[in-house]
KOLZA-976086 format. One record per residue (C-alpha): residue number from 0; residue in one letter; z, y, x. Coordinates in Angstrom, 2 decimals. Each point is the difference from the previous one (the first is absolute). Last residue first. Example, Ala and Ser with C-alpha at 12.3 -4.5 7.8 and 13.67 -1.06 7.14 Angstrom:
// residues 2
     i   aa        up     north      east
     1    S      7.14     -1.06     13.67
     0    A      0.66     -3.44     -1.37
// end
This chain:
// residues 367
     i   aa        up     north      east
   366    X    -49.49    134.72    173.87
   365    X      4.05      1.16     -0.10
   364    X      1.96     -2.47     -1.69
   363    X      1.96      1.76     -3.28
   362    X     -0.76     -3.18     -2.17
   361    X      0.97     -2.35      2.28
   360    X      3.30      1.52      0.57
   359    X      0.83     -1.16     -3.81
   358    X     -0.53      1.57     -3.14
   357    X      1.22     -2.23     -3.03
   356    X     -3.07     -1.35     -2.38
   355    X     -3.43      0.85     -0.09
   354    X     -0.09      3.93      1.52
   353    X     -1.75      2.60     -1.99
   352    X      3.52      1.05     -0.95
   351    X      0.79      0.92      3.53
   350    X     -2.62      2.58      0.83
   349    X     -0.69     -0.60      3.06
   348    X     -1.02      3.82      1.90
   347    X      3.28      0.92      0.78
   346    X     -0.05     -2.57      2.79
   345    X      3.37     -1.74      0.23
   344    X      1.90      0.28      3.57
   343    X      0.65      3.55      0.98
   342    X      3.33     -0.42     -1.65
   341    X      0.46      3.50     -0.67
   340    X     -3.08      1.42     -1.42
   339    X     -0.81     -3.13     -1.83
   338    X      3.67     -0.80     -1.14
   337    X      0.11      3.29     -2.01
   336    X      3.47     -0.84     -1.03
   335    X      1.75      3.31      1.76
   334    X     -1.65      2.44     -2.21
   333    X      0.52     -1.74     -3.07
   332    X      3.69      0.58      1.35
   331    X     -0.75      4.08     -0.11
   330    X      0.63      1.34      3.06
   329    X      2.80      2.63     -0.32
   328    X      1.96     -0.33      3.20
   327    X     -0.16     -4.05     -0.29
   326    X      3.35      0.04     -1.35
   325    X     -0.22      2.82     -2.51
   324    X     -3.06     -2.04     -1.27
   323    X      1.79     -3.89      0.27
   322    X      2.80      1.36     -2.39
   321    X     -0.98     -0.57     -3.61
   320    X      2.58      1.72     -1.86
   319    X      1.57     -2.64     -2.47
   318    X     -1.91     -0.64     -3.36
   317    X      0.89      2.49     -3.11
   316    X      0.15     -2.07     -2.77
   315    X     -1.86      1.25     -2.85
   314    X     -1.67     -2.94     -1.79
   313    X      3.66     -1.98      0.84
   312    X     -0.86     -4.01     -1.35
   311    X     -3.26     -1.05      1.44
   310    X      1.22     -0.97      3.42
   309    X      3.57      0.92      0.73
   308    X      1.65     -3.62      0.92
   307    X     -3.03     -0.56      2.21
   306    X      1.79      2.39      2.17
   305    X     -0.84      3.61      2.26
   304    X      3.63      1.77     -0.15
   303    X      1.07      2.51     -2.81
   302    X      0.65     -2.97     -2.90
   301    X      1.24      2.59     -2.40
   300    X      2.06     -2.09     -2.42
   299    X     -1.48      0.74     -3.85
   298    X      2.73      1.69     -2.09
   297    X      3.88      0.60     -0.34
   296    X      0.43     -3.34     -2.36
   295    X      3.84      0.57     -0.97
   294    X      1.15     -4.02      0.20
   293    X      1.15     -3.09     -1.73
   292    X     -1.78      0.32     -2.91
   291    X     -2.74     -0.77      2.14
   290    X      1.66     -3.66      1.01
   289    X      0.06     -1.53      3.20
   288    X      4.15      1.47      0.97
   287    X      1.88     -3.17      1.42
   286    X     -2.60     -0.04      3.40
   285    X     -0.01      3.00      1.12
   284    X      2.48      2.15     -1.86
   283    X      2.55     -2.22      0.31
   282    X     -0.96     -1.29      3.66
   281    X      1.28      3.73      0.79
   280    X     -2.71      2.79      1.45
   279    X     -0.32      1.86      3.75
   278    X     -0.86      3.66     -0.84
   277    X      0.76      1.24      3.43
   276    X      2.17      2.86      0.02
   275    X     -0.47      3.73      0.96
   274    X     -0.02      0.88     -3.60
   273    X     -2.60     -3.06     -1.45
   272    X     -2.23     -1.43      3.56
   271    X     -2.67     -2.43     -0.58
   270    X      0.03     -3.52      0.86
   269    X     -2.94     -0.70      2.73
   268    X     -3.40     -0.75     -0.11
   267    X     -0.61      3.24      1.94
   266    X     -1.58      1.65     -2.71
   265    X      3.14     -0.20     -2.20
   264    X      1.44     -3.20     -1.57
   263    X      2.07      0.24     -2.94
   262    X      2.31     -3.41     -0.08
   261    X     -1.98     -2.94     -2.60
   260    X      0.06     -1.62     -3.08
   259    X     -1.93     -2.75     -1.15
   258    X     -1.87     -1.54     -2.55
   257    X      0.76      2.23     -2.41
   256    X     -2.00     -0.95     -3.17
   255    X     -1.67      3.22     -2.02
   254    X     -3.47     -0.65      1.51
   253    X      0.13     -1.55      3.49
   252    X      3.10      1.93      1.52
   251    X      1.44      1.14      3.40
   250    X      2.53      2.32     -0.58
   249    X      1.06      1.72      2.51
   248    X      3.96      0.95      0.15
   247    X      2.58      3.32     -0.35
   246    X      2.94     -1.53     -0.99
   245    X      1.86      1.70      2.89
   244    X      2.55     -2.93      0.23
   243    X      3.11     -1.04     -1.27
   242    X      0.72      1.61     -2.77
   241    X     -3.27     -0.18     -1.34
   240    X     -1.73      2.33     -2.44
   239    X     -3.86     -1.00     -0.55
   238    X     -2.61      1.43      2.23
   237    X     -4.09     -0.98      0.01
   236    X     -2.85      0.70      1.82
   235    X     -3.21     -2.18     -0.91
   234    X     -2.02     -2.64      2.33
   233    X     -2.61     -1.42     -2.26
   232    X     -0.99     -4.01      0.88
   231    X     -3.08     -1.63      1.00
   230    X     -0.26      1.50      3.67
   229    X      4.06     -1.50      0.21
   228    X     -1.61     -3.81     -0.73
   227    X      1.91     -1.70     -3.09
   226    X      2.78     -2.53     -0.47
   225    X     -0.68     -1.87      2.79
   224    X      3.85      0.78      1.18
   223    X      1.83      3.00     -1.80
   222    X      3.54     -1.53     -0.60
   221    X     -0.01     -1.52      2.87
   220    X     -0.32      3.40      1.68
   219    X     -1.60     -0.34      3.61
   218    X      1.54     -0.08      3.77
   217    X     -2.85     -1.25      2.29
   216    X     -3.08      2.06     -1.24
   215    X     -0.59      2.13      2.40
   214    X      1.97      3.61      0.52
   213    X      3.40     -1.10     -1.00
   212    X      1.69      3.60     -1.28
   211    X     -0.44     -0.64     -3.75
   210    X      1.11     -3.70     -0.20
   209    X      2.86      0.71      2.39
   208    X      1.63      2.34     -2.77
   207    X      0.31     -2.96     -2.36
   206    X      3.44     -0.47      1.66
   205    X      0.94      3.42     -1.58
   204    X      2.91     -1.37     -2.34
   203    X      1.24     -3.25      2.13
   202    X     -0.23     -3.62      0.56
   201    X     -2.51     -1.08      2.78
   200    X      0.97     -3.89     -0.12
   199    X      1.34     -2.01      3.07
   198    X     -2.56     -2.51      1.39
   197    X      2.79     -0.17      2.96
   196    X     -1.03      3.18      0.94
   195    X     -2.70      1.47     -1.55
   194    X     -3.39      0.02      1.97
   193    X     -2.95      2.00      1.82
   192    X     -1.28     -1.49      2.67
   191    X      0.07     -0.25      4.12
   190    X     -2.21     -3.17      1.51
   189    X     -1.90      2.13      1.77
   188    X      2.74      2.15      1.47
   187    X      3.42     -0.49     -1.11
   186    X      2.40     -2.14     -2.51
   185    X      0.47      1.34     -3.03
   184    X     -0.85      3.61     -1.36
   183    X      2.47      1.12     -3.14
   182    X      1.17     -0.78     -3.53
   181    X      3.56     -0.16     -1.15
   180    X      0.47      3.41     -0.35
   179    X      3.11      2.01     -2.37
   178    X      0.48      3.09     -1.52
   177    X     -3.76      1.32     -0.31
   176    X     -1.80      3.01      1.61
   175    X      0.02     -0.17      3.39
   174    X      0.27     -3.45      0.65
   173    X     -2.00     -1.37     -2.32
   172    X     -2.67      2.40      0.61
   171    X      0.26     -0.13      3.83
   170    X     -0.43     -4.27     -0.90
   169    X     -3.07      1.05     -2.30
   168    X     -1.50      1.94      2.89
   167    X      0.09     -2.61      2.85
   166    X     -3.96      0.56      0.83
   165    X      0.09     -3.86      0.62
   164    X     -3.71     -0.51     -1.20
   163    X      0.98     -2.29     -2.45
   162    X     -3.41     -2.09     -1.84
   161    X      1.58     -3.29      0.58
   160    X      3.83      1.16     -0.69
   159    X     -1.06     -0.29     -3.97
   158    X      3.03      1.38     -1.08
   157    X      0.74     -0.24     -3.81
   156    X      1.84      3.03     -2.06
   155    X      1.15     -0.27     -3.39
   154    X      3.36     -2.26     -0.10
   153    X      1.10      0.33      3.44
   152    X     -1.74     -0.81      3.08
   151    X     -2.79     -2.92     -1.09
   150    X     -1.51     -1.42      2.98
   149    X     -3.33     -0.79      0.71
   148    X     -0.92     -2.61      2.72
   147    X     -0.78      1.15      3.22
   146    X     -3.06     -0.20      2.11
   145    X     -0.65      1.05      3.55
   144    X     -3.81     -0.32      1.08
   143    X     -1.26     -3.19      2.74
   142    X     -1.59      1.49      2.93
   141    X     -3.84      1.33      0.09
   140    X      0.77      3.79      0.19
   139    X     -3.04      2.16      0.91
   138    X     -0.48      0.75     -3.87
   137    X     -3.16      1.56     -2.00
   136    X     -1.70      2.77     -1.47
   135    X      2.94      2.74      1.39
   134    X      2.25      2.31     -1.59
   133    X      0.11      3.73      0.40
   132    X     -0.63      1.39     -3.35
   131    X     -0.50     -2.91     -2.07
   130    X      3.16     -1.69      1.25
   129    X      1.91      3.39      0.00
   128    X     -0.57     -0.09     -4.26
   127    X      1.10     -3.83     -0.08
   126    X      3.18      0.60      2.10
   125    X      1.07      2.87     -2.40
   124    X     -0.65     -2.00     -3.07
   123    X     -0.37      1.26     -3.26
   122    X     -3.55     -1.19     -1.33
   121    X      1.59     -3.14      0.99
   120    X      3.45     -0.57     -0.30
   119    X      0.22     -2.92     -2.57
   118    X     -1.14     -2.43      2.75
   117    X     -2.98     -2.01     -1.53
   116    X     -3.10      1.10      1.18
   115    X      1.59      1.70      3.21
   114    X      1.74     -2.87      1.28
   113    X     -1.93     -0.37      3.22
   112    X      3.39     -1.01      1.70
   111    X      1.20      2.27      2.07
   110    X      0.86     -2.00      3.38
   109    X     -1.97      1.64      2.82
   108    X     -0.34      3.02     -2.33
   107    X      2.20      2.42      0.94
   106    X     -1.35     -0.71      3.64
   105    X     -3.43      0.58     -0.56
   104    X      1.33      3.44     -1.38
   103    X      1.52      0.51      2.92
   102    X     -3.38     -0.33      1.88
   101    X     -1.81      2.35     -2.16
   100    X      3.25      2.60      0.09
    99    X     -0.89      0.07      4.05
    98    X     -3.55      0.56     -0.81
    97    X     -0.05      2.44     -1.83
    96    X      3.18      2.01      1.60
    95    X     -2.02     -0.77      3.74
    94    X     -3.53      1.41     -1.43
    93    X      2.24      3.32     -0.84
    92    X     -1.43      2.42     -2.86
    91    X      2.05     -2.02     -2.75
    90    X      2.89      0.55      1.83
    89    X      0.34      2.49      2.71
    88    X      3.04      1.65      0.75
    87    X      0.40      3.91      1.64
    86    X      3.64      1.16      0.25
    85    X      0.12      3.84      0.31
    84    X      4.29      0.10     -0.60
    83    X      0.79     -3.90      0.07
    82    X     -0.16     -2.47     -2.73
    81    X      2.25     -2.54     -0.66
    80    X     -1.11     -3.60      0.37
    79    X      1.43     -2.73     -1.60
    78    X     -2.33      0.01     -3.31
    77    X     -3.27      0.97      2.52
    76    X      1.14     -3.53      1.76
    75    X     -2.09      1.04      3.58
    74    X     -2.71     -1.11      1.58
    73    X      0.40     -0.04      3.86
    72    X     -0.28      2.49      3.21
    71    X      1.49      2.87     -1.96
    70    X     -2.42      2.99      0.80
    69    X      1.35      2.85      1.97
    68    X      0.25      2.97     -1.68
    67    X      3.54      1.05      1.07
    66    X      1.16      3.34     -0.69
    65    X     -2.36      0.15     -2.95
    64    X      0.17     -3.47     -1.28
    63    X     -0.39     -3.27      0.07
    62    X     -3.90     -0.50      0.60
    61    X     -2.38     -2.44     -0.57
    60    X      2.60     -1.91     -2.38
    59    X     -1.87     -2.69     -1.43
    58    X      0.94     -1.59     -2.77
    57    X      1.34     -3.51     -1.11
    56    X      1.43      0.25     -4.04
    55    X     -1.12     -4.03     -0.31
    54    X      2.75     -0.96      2.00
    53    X      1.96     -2.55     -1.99
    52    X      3.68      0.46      0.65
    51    X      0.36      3.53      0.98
    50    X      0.74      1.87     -2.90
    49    X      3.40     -0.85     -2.47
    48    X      3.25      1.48      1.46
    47    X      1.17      2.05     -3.33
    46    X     -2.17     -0.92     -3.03
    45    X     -1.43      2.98     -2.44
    44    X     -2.91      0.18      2.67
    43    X     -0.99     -3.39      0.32
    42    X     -1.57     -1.35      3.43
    41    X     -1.31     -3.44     -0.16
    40    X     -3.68      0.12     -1.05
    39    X     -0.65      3.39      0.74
    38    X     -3.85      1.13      0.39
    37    X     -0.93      2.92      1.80
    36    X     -0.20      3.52     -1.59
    35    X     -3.19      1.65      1.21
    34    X     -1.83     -1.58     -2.39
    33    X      1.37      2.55     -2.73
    32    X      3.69      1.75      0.07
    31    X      0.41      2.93      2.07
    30    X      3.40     -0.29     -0.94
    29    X     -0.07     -4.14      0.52
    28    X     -1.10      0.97      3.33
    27    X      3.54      1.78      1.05
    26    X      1.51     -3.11     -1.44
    25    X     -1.06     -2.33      2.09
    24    X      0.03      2.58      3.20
    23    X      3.46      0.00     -0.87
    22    X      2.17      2.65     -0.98
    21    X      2.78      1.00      2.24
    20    X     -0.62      3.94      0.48
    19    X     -1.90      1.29     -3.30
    18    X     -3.51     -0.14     -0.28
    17    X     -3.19      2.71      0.59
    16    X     -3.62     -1.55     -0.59
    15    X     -3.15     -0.19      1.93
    14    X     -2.69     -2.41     -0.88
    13    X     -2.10     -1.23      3.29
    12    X      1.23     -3.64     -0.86
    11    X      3.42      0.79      0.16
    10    X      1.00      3.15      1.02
     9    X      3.28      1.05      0.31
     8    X      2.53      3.52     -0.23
     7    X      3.26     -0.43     -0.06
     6    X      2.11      2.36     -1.72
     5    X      3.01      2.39      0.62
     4    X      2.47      0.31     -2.24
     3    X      0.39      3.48     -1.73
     2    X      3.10      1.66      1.10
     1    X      2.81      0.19     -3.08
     0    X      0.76      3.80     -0.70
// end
């Protein structure tokens, strides 16, 4: 009789849960799922060696574990980390996390472009969503930005190395799952960039791959370009028999036309898993397959992450558990925003839509 293996047990933002040896504190927080889980921008589960690039997956480890709870004296890379046997990490309940991940997010977007109104993956964008969560009103950076001109790799995908955040994970999907690469990082540091060597084409079966993983908006479908806004469109599931691939696709549609077609993504953002296997698609069914008739329509796509993409189209989706009560040891978050009892600083007593205008200071000066 086979022993049972042991397990680790680690909390993360005062939730306890039990993991397996080896798993990282990344993943151990996508299984209590929620806020909790901090944001990836480089690390991709279904690729081998990706994490570690852009930082944005800082925690706090206040203590690393039972035989030795002494706090690690920096932030850590929760995808790199492993956790430890009574491992306590902060993340959304550490000042440091929030304002460590504020700061790299400044950095991510010394040289983005504000591209947002016309760059084909808004409403989609992974760099967009952590700008509104922990980006900043302004810039401290008054040098001259990086600009590239776009580049067409292959016959259906462009590079627009201007809005790159360097999170390497279309070169690990080249390499990984694809015969040949002729794409990869030139040169180093600030002046590194995404490129193909010797303006050699990307000429294989699953180069359209790198659309799906690139998290902003610098590897899109030419096939798909200002043809339509994602928030517009209706996300179906859909299989056809293909010898190559899974043949199990989105389809991303505005009425009966296909505009484009798409990898399954699961909560994560990433390409879901079919038998152990990630269900990575061929350019044949993505971009030689636009047609209906084309497919087996399995039903609506259930969109189980917070996205524009879902407004007003699932009546009964079931939204993600919100997290910030088990966090806060039960408080309620209305709780938590009662800015006059906490803040000290605005008298109860104004009421605010009696006020001409904006409030300012002025309006809260004691008499």
């Amino acid at each position: 009789m086979s022993e049972e293996k042991k397990l680790f047990k680690v909390t993360i933002d005062n939730i306890t849960i039990d993991v397996e040896p080896g798993t990282t504190v990344l993943n151990a927080a996508r299984q209590i799922g929620g806020d909790v889980t901090p944001p990836a921008m480089c690390y991709y589960s279904k690729l081998q060696g990706s994490g570690g690039k852009c930082r944005t997956c800082l925690v706090e480890v206040a203590a690393g574990s039972t035989a030795d709870p002494r706090p690690m004296p920096k932030l850590v890379a929760s995808c790199r980390t492993n956790v430890m046997d009574g491992m306590i990490v902060k993340n959304i309940t550490s000042e440091k996390v929030i304002d460590a991940r504020n700061g790299v997010v400044e950095f991510l977007l010394i040289n983005h472009p504000l591209d947002c109104p016309i760059c084909d993956q808004a409403g989609e964008c992974d760099l967009q969503d952590l700008g509104y969560s922990h980006g900043k009103e302004g810039t401290r950076y008054e040098f001259k930005r990086r600009t590239f001109e776009r580049e067409d790799i292959g016959p259906y995908i462009q590079l627009h190395m201007t809005r790159c955040i360097l999170c390497y994970r279309c070169t690990y999907v080249a390499d990984q799952i694809t015969n040949t690469r002729v794409h990869g990082i030139l040169d180093r540091g600030d002046h590194a960039e995404i490129s193909t060597y010797i303006s050699k084409a990307i000429d294989n079966d699953f180069s359209g791959n790198m659309i799906d993983v690139c998290p902003v908006g610098a590897l899109t479908d030419k096939t798909f370009r200002f043809k339509n806004r994602v928030w517009f469109t209706k996300p179906v599931d859909a299989h056809r028999d293909c010898s190559t691939c899974c043949g199990k696709v989105t389809l991303w549609q505005r009425g009966d036309e296909v505009l484009r077609v798409t990898a399954r993504k699961d909560q994560w953002n990433e390409v879901q898993n079919y038998d152990g296997k990630p269900g990575w698609i061929c350019n044949t069914c993505r971009f030689d397959k636009k047609k209906t008739s084309d497919w087996v329509i399995d039903g609506l796509t259930n969109i189980s992450r917070h996205s524009v993409i879902s407004q007003g189209k699932y009546p009964g989706l079931v939204r993600p558990h919100e997290m910030l009560a088990d966090v806060m040891g039960g408080r309620e978050p209305k709780l938590l925003m009662d800015i006059h009892d906490v803040s000290e600083v605005n008298d109860p007593s104004v009421d605010l839509s009696l006020i001409e205008g904006p409030a300012t200071s002025k309006d809260f000066e004691k008499k």
